[in-house]
VOPAVEX-735816 format. One record per residue (C-alpha): residue in one letter; x, y, z. Coordinates in steps of 0.1 Angstrom, whole numbers, plus 5000, padded with zeros to 4 digits. Example, Ala and Ser with C-alpha at 12.3 -4.5 7.8 and 13.67 -1.06 7.14 Angstrom:
// VOPAVEX-735816
A512349555078;S513749895071;
END
This chain:
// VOPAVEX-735816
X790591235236;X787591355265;X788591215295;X786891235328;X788991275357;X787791495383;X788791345414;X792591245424;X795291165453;X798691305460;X801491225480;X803691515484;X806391395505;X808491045510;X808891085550;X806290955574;X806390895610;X804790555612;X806190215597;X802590035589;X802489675581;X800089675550;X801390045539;X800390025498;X803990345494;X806790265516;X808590095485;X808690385464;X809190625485;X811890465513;X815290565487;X814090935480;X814791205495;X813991435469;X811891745479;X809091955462;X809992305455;X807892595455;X807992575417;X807192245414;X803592265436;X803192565413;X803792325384;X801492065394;X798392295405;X798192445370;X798392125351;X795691995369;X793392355368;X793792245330;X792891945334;X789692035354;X790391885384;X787691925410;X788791765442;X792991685455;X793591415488;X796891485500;X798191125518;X800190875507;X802990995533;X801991185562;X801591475545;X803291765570;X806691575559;X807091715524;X810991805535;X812391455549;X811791425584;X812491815588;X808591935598;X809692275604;X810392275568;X807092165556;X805692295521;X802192175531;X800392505543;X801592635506;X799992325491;X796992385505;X796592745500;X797392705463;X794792445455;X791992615477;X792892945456;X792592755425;X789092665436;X790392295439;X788592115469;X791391975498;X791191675519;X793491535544;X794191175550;X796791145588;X797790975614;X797291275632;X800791395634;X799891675604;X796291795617;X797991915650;X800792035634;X798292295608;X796292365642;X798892505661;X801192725632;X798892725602;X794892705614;X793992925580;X795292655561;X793892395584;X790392555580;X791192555538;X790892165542;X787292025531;X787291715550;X789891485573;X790891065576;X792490995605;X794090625598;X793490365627;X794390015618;X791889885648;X789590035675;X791789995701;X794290145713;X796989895716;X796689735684;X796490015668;X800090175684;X801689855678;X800989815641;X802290195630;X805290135649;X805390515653;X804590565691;X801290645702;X799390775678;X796190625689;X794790875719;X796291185693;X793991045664;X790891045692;X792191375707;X792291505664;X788991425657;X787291575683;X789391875675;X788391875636;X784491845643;X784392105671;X786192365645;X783692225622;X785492035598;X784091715589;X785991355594;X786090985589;X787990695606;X789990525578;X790590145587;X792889905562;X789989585561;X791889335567;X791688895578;X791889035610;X789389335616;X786889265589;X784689085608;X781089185625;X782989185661;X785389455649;X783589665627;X780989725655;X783489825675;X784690085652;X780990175645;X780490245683;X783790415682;X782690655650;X779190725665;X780690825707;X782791045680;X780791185662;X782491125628;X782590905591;X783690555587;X785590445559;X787090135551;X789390055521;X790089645519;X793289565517;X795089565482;X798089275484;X800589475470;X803189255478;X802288845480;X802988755512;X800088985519;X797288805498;X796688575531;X795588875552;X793189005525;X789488955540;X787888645522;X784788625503;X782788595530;X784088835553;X784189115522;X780189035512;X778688955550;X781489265563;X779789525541;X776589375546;X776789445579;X778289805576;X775289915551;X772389755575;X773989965603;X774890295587;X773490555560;X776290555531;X778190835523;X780490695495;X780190325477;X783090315454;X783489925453;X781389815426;X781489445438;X779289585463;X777689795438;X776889515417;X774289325445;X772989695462;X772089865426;X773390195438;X777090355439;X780190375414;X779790175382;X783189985382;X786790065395;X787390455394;X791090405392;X792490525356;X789190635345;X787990935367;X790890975389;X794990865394;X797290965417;X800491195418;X803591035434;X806191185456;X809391315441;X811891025427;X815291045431;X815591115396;X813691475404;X810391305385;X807091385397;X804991075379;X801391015382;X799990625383;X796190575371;X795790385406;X797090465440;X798490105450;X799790035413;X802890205408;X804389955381;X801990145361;X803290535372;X804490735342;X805791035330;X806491335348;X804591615355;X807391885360;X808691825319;X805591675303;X801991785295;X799291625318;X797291525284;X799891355271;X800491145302;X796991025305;X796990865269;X799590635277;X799690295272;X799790285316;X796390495315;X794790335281;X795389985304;X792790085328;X790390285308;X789990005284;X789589755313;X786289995324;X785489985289;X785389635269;X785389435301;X787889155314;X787388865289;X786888615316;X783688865328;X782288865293;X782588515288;X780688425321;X777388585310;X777088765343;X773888955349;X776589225369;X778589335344;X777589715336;X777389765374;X780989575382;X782489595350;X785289365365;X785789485401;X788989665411;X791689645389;X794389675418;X793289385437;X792589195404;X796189225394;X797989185429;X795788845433;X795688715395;X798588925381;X796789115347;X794089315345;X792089125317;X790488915346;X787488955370;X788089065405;X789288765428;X785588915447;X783588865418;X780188905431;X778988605407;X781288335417;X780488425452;X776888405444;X777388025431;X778387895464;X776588115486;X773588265497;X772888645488;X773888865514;X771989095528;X772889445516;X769989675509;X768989745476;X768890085462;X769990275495;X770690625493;X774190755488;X775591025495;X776391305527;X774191525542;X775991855532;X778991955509;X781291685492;X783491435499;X787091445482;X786891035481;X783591045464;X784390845433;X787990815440;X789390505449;X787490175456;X786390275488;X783390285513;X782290595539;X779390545557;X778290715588;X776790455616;X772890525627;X772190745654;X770790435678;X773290195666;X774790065700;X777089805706;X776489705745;X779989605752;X780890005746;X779690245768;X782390535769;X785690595750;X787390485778;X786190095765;X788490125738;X791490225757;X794290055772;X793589815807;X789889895803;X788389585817;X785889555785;X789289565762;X790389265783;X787189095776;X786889175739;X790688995734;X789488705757;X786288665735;X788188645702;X790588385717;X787288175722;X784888235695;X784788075660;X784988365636;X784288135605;X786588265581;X787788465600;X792088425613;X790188475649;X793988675655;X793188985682;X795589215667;X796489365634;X799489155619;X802489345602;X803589185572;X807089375568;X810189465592;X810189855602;X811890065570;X815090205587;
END
């Protein structure tokens, strides 16, 4: 069978220091406490050297914590070093916590990492804090990437879009904040993994006019959501996920190490890559599922006669499932249907994609979007970092204003909502 993965995630530990509201692994990995050995990273790197692998993320958990909540413990430098020796390509996605960590004991290994997402759930600082639950992370993840450009290794913001910061009023604050940095902007929307999250998904309008306003504003780096694909003619033909990259899971409590064709999807992990061979895992029915999806199309996409399907080929499969429950369906923001009751939004057609030197590991991985903002894009409520901190007096306006203004769609909330009690 010729497959094509090249690109993949993998959470290597079930600790994390944070307790995120809209967090897509705290499920799976909250009763383990199983640990990787030495062995078993040895295990996993050669599988995937014959499996061609190109490019590893390590996230998922934050990633220093591959021993429990012992850091001194950590496997991670080891991780890194093995798959940079096998000519593998390493990124980092952290709250922080692990880039200090590497800087201080292991800054070989740190300089081993290709490029770095520092998680921040909103621009400011308060919000931010109070939504990872985890203390104040916010001023370390500023402090981090500052750190990571000057020792020249190249970064993004991640943000979770969701109802509540996926509107123009947020995402030119985290364009302001991205540019006074100097760093990448990436955004993946929010994937309901559980229901009670579908409400804080961005709607229609706030996904199309949302990215609309990012491309307008920025030169993109990575366009891996074909929905948005679909309307700009440029970027990843359909959902990634199960067709040119999965994602390897933390240890079980069985002593499994499964892989899942999706990062959010775990009903669909399978087999285990410390007993099994990594070609037979990505026949299964779990991998078949999503390839075949890519393939022959969601019957409710071929029987709409939409002009989009070789670009979209259905959308994301994970949000399509969380929101509709299969996969044989289009995705809940199917760039048609949204088309029949609206206007077309104004993305740019045929932009150029891609980063102005050396890769990025999330370039066809994941239904995701980088972009990095233009130099003169200014927002004039922003001035310094400073705006975006705690008691600033433009930080009290900014709440003020979205108290008052009709965001449309929009919940008009000020702060990220968390969706789940703190896992104990």
């Amino acid at each position: 069978m010729k497959h094509e993965f090249k690109n993949i995630g993998w959470t290597v530990g079930n600790y994390c220091n944070a307790r995120c509201g809209h967090c897509y692994s705290w499920k799976v990995r909250k009763d383990s406490e199983e640990y990787l050995t030495y062995g078993d990273i040895d295990r996993v790197v050669d599988q995937l050297l014959r499996l061609g692998i190109k490019t590893v993320n390590l996230g998922g958990n934050e990633p220093i914590y591959t021993n429990g909540r012992s850091i001194h413990d950590t496997k991670l430098p080891y991780i890194i070093r093995r798959l940079h020796s096998a000519d593998i390509v390493v990124g980092l996605t952290t709250n922080g916590v692990s880039f200090f960590y590497l800087d201080k004991h292991y800054p070989d290994e740190l300089r081993m990492v290709n490029d770095i997402d520092f998680s921040l759930d909103s621009p400011f600082e308060s919000e931010h804090d109070d939504n990872r639950e985890g203390g104040r992370l916010y001023r370390l993840v500023i402090k981090a990437i500052q750190r990571s450009l000057s020792i020249g290794i190249d970064c993004s913001i991640i943000a979770c879009g969701m109802r509540t910061n996926f509107d123009r009023k947020y995402l030119s604050a985290y364009l302001s904040l991205s540019n006074m940095l100097g760093c990448e902007f990436r955004v993946n929307t929010l994937k309901p993994i559980e229901p009670e999250l579908q409400p804080d998904m961005p709607t229609p309008k706030q996904y199309f006019e949302g990215f609309s306003f990012l491309m307008n504003n920025s030169d993109c780096v990575t366009l891996g959501e074909s929905c948005i694909t679909a309307l700009t003619e440029s970027g990843t033909n359909g959902c990634p996920c199960g067709t040119v990259s999965f994602r390897i899971n933390a240890k079980t409590r069985d002593g499994r190490i499964p892989i899942n064709p999706c990062v959010y999807m775990h009903e669909f992990k399978t087999g285990n890559l410390l007993t099994d061979d990594i070609f037979d895992i990505i026949k299964s029915e779990e991998f078949l599922g999503f390839s075949d999806r890519c393939k022959n199309l969601p019957q409710s996409c071929k029987d709409s006669g939409c002009k989009y399907l070789e670009s979209c080929r259905g959308g994301c499969a994970a949000r399509t499932y969380f929101v509709k429950g299969t996969l044989n369906d289009k995705d809940p923001y199917c760039p048609l249907d949204y088309l029949q009751a609206n206007p077309m939004p104004a993305l740019p057609v045929r932009p150029p994609i891609g980063c102005s030197h050396g890769i990025r590991v999330h370039d066809n991985y994941l239904c995701t979007w980088i972009g990095e903002a233009h130099k003169n894009f200014a927002d004039e409520r922003y001035r310094s970092l400073a705006d975006f901190m705690d008691g600033s007096s433009e930080r009290r306006k900014f709440i003020s204003g979205c108290r008052q203004i009709d965001l449309g769609e929009s919940s008009g909330k000020s702060s990220v909502i968390r969706v789940r009690p703190p896992v104990t």
